[in-house]
C-alpha positions in Angstrom: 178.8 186.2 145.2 179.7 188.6 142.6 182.5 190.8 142.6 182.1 194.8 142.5 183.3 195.0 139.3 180.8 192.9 137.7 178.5 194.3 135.4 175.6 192.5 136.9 175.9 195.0 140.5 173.5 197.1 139.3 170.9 194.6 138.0 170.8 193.0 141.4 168.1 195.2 143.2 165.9 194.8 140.0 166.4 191.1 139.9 165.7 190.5 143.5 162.4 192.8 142.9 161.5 190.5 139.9 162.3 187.2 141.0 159.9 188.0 144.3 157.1 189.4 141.8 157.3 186.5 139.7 157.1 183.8 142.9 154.2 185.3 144.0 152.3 185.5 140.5 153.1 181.6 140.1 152.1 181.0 143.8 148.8 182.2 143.2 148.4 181.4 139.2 149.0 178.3 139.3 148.2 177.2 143.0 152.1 175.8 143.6 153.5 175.9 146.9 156.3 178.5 148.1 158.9 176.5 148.7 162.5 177.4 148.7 163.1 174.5 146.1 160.5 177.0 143.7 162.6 180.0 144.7 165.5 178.7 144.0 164.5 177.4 140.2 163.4 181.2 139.7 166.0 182.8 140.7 168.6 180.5 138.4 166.0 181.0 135.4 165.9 184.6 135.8 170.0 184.9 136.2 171.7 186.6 133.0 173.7 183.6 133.0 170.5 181.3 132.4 169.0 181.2 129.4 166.2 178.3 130.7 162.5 178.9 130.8 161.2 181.5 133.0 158.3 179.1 134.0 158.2 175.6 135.8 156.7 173.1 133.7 155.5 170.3 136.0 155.3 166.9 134.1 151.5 166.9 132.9 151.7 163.2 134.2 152.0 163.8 137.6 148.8 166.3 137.9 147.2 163.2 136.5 145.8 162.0 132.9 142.2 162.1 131.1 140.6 159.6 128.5 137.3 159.7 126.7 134.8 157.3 125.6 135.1 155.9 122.2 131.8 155.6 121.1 130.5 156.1 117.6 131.2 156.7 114.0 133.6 159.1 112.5 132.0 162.2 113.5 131.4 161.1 116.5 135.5 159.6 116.7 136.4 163.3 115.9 134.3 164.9 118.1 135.5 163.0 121.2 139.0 163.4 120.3 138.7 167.2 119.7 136.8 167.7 122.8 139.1 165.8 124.9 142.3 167.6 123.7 140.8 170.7 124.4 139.7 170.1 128.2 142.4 168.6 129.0 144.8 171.1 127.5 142.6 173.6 129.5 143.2 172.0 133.2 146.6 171.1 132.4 146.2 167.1 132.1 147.7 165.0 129.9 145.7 163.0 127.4 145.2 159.5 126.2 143.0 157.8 123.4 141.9 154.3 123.1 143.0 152.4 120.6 139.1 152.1 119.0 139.8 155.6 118.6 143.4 155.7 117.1 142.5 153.1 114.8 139.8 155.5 113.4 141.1 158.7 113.1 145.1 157.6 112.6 144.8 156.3 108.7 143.1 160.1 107.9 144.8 162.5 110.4 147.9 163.5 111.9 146.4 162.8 115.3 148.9 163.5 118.4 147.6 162.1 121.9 149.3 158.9 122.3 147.3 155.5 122.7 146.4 154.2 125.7 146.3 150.8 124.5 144.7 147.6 126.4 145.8 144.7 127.2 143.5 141.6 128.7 144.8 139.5 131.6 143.5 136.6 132.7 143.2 135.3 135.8 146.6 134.4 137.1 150.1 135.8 137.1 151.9 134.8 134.2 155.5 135.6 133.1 155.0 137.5 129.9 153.5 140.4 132.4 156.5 140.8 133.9 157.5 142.7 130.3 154.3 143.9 129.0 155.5 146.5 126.2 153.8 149.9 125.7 154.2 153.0 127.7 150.2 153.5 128.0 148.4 150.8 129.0 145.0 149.9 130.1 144.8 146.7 131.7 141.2 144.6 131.5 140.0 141.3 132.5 139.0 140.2 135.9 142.3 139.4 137.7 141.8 138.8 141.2 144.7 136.0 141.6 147.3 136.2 144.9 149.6 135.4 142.5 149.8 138.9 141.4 150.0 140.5 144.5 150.7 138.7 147.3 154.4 139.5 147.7 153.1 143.2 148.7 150.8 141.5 151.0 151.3 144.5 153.5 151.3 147.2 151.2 148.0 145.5 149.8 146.3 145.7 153.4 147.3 148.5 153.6 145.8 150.4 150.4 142.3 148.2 151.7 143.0 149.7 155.5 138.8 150.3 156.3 138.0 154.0 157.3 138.0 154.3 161.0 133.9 154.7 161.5 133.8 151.2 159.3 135.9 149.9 161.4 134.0 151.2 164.6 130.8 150.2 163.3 131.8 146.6 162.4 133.9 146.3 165.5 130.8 147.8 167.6 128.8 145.4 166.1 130.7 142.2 166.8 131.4 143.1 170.4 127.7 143.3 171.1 127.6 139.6 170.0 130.1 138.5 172.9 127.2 138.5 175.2 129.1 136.3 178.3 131.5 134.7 176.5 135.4 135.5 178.1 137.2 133.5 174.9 135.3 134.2 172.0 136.6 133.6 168.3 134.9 135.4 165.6 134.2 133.5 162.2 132.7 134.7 159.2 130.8 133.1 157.1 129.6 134.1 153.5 127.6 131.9 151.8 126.7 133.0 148.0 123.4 132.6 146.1 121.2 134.5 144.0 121.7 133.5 140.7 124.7 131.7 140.9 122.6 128.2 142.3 121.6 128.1 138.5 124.7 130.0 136.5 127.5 127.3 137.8 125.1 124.3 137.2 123.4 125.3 133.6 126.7 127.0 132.4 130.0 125.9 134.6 129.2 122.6 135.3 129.2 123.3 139.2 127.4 123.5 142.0 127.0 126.1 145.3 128.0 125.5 148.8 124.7 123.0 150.4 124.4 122.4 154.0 126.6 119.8 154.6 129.6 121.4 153.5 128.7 124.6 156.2 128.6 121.8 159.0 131.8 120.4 158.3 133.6 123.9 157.8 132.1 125.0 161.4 132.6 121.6 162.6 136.0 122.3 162.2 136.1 125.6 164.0 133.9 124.0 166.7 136.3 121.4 167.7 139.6 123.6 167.7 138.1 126.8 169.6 136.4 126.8 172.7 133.8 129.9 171.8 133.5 130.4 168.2 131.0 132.8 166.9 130.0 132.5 163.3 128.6 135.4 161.5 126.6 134.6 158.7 126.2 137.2 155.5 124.6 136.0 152.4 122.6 137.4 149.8 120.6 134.5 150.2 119.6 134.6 154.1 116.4 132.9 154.0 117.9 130.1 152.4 120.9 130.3 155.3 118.2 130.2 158.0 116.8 127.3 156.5 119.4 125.2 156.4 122.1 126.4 159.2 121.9 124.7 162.8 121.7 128.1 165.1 120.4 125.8 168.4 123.7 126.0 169.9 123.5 129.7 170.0 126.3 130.6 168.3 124.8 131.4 164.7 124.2 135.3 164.2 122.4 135.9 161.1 124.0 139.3 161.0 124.1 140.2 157.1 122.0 142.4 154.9 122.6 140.8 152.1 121.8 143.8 149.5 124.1 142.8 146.5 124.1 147.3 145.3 125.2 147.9 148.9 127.9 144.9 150.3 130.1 147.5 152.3 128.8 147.0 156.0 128.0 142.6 154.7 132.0 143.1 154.0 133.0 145.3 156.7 132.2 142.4 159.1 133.6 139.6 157.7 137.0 140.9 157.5 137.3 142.3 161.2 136.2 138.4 162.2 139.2 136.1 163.2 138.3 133.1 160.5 136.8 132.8 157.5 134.5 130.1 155.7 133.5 131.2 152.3 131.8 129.2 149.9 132.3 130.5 145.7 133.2 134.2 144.7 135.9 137.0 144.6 133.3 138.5 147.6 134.5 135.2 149.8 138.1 135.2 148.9 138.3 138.9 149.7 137.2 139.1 153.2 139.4 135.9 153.8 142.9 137.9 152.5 142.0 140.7 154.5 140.1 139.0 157.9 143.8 136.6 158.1 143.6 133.8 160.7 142.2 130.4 158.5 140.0 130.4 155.8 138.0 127.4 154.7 136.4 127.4 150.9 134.5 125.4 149.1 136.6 123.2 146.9 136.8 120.9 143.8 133.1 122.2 143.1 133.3 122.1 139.4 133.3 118.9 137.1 136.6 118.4 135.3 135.7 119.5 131.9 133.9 122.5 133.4 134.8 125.6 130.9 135.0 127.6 133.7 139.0 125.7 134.2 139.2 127.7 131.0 139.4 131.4 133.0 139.7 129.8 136.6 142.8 128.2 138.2 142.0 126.8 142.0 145.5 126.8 142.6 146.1 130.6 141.7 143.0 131.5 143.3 143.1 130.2 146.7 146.1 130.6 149.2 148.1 127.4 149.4 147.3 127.7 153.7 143.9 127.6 153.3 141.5 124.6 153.5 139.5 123.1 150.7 136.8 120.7 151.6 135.2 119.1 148.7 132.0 119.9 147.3 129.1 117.1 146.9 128.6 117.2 142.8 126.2 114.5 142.8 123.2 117.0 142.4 125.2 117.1 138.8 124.3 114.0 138.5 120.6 113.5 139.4 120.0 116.8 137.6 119.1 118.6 141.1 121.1 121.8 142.0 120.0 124.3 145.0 
């Protein structure tokens, strides 16, 4: 409080006036919430005693950051750069460039936005990115290792948590294939094609998941649950029908196999119980999130496959899941599919 001697008495009706002026101009400028944390910041920048800015200054980082393509030659380098400055300046964002475009424009101008450089991972954890240096980074590659994550397993789920009319839908879906069954056990079962059958044998040295290897894996599910129910997605599904026993009634051939839409294909297998997967990110996906035990198809590339190269089995599958081997003697004889 101030005493009645102070000269600042009779600036305190005029303060009070401006300091509520000034909250509501900033309330509805620039759309920030009247809060008494706000109020308080004002009314300290406005005291004669305070000589700080009148305005909050929000990092620019925390109402989010803006890039742009690097495309082009110089002109179009400048053009890119000068545009994206200026929007971003405009809604208040902070800006980036890549490094194709610092490494342009830096040996002629005295460009500002920092770098937002890249820097490729591979497709396991690795030490050195426990310390990767640079304030702006971009990270590339196709990591999609446990081994990054899997200590946050929960927060993971989490942030992959379905919306609830997926979840209904899927969940609707799989209850209409109980039919009489009192202690049913839900297994899904991807089986990748398309142009894989060819890619892993003419480029990878592999091969694909074949019919044997989907017996044994619901084999296995067969003998430890009383009323399993495997539901099949593929982008393949004629070639599933073909060569998948459904005469004991428990086959559902439930996918729609459209490779530009897999949200409902993916939906299902991760509100099933189990998982048997054969190759692909897709597979190991719906395995993380579905829990329970997950079969894959293992051991299905020869050893001096390149694909060793940017694939390591033991940093892609979970050390509890269950690898049955995969017959490469079509390798051999030349006859993949």
């Amino acid at each position: 409080w101030w005493p009645y001697s102070s000269p600042c008495v009779p600036w305190l009706p005029l303060s009070i006036f401006y300091n509520s002026s000034l909250l509501i101009y900033i309330h509805y400028y620039y759309q920030f919430p009247l809060t008494s944390n706000l109020f308080f910041f004002i009314a300290a920048s406005t005291s004669p005693l305070n000589q700080v800015s009148l305005f909050p200054t929000p990092n620019a980082t925390e109402r989010g950051m803006w890039t742009v393509n690097s495309a082009g030659r110089l002109g179009n380098q400048m053009g890119e750069y000068a545009t994206l400055y200026a929007l971003a300046k405009m809604n208040g964002r902070q800006a980036y460039i890549p490094m194709d475009m610092h490494r342009q424009l830096a040996p002629l101008f005295r460009i500002t936005l920092p770098v937002l450089s890249r820097f490729r991972l591979h497709d396991w954890m690795s030490e050195e990115y426990r310390h990767i240096e640079g304030k702006y980074v971009w990270l590339t590659g196709y990591p999609c290792s446990w081994t990054f994550y899997h200590h946050l397993r929960q927060e993971i789920l989490q942030e992959f948590s379905f919306h609830d009319h997926v979840k209904e839908e899927a969940n609707r879906y799989l209850a209409g294939l109980r039919g009489q069954r009192r202690n049913v056990t839900y297994v899904g079962v991807h089986v990748w094609r398309g142009d894989y059958v060819q890619v892993m044998a003419e480029h990878w040295k592999g091969v694909v998941a074949d019919k044997a290897y989907l017996e044994k894996a619901m084999g296995y599910f067969r003998d430890k649950y009383q009323e399993p129910v495997f539901v099949v997605t593929s982008n393949g599904m004629e070639w599933c029908r073909e060569n998948i026993d459904a005469s004991r009634g428990d086959v559902y051939f439930s996918g729609e196999g459209k490779e530009s839409s897999p949200g409902r294909d993916f939906a299902l297998l991760a509100h099933c119980n189990h998982t048997i997967m054969t190759i692909g990110t897709f597979g190991i996906w719906a395995g993380y999130l579905a829990g329970g035990e997950t079969i894959y198809l293992a051991n299905y590339i020869l050893p001096d496959s390149p694909f060793l190269k940017i694939l390591k089995p033991a940093a892609t599958f979970l050390p509890e899941w269950i690898g049955i081997d995969a017959d490469l003697s079509p390798l051999w004889s030349g006859t993949t599919g």
